[in-house]
N, C-alpha and C positions, 0 to 999 in steps of 0.2 A: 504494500500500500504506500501510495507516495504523502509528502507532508500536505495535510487539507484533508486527507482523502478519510473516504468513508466504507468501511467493511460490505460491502454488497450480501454478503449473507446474512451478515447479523441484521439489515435493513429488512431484505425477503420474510426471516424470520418474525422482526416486527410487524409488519404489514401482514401477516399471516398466523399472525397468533400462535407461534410453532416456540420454544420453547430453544435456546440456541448454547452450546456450551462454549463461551469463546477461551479462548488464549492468545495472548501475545509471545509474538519474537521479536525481540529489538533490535536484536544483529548488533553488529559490530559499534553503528553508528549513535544506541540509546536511542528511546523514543519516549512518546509523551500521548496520552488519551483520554476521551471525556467517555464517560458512562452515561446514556440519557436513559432513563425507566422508561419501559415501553408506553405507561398512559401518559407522561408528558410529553412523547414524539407524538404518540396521535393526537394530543393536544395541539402541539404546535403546529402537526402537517395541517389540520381544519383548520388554522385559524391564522398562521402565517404563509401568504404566497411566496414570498421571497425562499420559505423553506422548502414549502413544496416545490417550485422552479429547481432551485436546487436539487435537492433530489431525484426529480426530474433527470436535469441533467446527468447524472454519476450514474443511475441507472443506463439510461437510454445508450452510454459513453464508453458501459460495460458490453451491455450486446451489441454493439459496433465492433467492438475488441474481441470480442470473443467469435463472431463471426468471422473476424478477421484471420483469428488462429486457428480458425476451424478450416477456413479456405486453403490458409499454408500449411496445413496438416497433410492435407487429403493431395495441395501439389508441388508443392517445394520443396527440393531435395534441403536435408539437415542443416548443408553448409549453407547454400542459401538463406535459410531461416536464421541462421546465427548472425548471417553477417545482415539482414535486416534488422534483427534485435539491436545490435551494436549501433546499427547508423541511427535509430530510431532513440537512443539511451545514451550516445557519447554528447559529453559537455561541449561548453566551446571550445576547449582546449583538445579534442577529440578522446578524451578519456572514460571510460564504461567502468563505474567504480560497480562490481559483480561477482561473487564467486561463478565458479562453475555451478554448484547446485543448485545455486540462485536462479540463472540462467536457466539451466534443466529444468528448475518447476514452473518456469514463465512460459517455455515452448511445449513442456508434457513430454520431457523424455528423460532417459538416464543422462546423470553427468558424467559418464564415459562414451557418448554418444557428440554430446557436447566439448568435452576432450580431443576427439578426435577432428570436428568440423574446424577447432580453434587452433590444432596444429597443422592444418593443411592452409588455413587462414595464412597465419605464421609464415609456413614453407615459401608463399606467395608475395610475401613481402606487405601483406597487408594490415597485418595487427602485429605486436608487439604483447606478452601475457606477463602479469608479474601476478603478485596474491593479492587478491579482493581487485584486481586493477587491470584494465583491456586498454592500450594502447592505442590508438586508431592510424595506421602511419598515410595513409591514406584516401580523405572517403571519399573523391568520386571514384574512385579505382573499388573501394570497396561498395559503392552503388552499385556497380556495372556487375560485381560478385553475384550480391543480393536480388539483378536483377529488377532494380529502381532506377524509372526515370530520373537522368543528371540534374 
């Protein structure tokens, strides 16, 4: 989840009266979280637009995303899919601050899968790998990888 951002399940759950066991993982970076009790979201979503738009949005933002990984699932080879992830994730500086397993549970596959897309990357001259940390040495080169308009 990025910073702002809001759990998509735990949302579903509230809106569906379903009962949600969450957990946090903070990762490397620390994180920070509000708890809302389910009857003051439904308070809020009836009685604030600006909330409901909101969530609106994050929803809607998710099943765009998620169609989107369901499309490069079914036809983009690995490497491909990795070096979209990286173009789509490197800062300005071109840096994809990531593990590998990270990586792996954004695309739905092992990080030995993801290991290997990242050293043929590598081999190509296009990324650079240290820990928690993806290089980018060059992205329109790694557009043309990913198969993204320059």
């Amino acid at each position: 989840m990025e910073p702002g951002g809001t759990c998509i399940l735990a949302l579903t759950s509230t809106f569906n009266r379903e009962p949600y066991p969450a957990w946090v993982d903070a990762g490397p970076q620390g994180a920070g979280f509000a708890r809302l009790p389910a009857p003051a979201f439904r308070k809020m979503f009836d009685a604030e637009p600006e909330f409901r738009g909101f969530l609106f949005g994050v929803l809607s933002g998710r099943v765009f995303e998620l169609m989107r990984t369901l499309e490069e699932a079914g036809t983009a080879q690995m490497e491909e899919r990795v070096a979209r992830y990286l173009t789509r994730n490197a800062d300005a500086d071109g840096v994809v601050r990531a593990s590998q397993a990270g990586i792996a549970a954004e695309l739905g596959t092992a990080r030995e899968v993801v290991f290997r897309a990242l050293r043929a990357l590598t081999a190509r001259g296009l990324v650079r790998t240290g820990r928690l940390r993806i290089q980018v040495l060059s992205l329109p080169r790694l557009r043309r990888a990913a198969k993204l308009a320059s």
